[in-house]
C-alpha positions as CSV (number, residue, x, y, z in Angstrom):
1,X,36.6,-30.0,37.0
2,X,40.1,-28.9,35.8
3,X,42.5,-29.1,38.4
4,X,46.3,-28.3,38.2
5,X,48.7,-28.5,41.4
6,X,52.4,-27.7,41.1
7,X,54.6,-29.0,43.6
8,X,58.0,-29.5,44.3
9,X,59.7,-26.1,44.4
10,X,61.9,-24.6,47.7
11,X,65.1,-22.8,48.3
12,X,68.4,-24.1,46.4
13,X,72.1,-22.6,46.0
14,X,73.0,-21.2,42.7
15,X,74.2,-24.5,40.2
16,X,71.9,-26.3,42.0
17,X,69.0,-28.5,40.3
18,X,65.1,-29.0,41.3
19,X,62.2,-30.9,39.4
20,X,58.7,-29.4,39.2
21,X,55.7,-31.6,38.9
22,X,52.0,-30.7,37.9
23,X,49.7,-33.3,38.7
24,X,46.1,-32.6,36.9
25,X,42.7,-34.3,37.0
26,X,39.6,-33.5,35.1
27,X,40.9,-33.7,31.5
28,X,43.7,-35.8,29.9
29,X,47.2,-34.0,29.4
30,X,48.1,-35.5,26.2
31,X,45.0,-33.9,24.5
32,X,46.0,-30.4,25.2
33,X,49.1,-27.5,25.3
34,X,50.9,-27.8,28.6
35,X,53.1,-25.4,29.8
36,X,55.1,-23.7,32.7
37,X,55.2,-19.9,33.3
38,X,56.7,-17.7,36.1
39,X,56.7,-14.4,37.4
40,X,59.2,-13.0,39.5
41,X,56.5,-11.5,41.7
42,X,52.9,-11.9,42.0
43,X,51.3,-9.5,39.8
44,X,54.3,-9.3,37.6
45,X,53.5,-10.9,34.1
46,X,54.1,-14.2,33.6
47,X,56.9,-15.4,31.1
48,X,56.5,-18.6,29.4
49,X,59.4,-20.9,30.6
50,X,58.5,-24.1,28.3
51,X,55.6,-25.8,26.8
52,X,54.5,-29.2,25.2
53,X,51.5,-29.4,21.9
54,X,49.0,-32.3,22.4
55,X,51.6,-33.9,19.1
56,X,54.5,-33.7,21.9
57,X,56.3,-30.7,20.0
58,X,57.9,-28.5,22.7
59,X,59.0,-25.0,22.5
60,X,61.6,-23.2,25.3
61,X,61.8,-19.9,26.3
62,X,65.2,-18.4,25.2
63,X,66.3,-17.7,29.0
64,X,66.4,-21.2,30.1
65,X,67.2,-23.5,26.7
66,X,69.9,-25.9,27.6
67,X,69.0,-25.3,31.5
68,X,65.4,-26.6,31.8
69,X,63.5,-29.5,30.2
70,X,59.8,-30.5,30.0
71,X,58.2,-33.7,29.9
72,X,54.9,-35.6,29.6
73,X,53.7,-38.7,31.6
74,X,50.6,-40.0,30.1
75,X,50.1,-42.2,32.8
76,X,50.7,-40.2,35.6
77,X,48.7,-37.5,33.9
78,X,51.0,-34.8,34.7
79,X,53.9,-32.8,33.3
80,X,57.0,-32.2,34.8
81,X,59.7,-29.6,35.0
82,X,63.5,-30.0,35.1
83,X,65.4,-27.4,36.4
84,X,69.2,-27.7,36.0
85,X,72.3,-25.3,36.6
86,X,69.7,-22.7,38.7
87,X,70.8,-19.2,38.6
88,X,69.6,-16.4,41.0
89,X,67.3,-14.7,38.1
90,X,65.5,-17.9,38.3
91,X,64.0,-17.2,41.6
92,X,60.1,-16.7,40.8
93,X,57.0,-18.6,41.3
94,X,56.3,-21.6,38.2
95,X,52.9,-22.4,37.4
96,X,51.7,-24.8,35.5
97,X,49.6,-24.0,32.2
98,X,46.6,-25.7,30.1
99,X,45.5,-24.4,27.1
100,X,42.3,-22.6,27.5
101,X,43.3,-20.6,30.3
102,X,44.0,-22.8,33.5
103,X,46.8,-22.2,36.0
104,X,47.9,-23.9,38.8
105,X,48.5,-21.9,42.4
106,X,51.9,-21.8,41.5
107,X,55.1,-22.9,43.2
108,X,57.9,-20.5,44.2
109,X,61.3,-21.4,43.3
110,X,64.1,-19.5,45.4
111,X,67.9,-19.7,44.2
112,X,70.3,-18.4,46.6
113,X,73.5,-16.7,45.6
């Protein structure tokens, strides 16, 4: 069974940094297209925020290059999101992505003004 769970989101000040983690089970990350999405509200559609091939190529959305980075560990089986210099338009909820069509529940990230 494919199971994604984000973690690690909360409220921060503008400037302020957080780091996202998707742990998985039920396949191996390094085989397959990760990514992180958000939507500023549910229902809204989701944006792609950054994602990682199977090859380890990654690909940023053009809102967030220079502010967020993405990254792999085999080991841990999960992928990870750094979030750096957080700006109110930020605030949304991330969810982690596998290619094929899985999401996690999502994790809201708040940035206060």
């Amino acid at each position: 069974q494919v199971v994604l769970q984000e973690s690690g989101g909360g409220v921060v000040k503008t400037g302020g940094s957080l780091s996202l983690s998707c742990l998985t089970s039920g396949f191996t990350v390094s085989n397959y297209y990760m990514a992180w999405y958000r939507a500023a509200a549910p229902g809204n559609q989701r944006e792609l925020v950054a994602g990682i091939t199977s090859a380890g190529k990654i690909t940023y959305g053009d809102s967030v290059k220079g502010r967020f980075t993405i990254s792999r560990n085999n080991v841990q089986n999960a992928v990870y999101l750094e979030i750096d210099n957080l700006i109110p338009e930020d605030t949304a909820v991330y969810y982690c992505y596998r290619d094929g069509g899985w999401w996690g529940q999502g994790t809201q990230v708040t940035v206060s003004a």
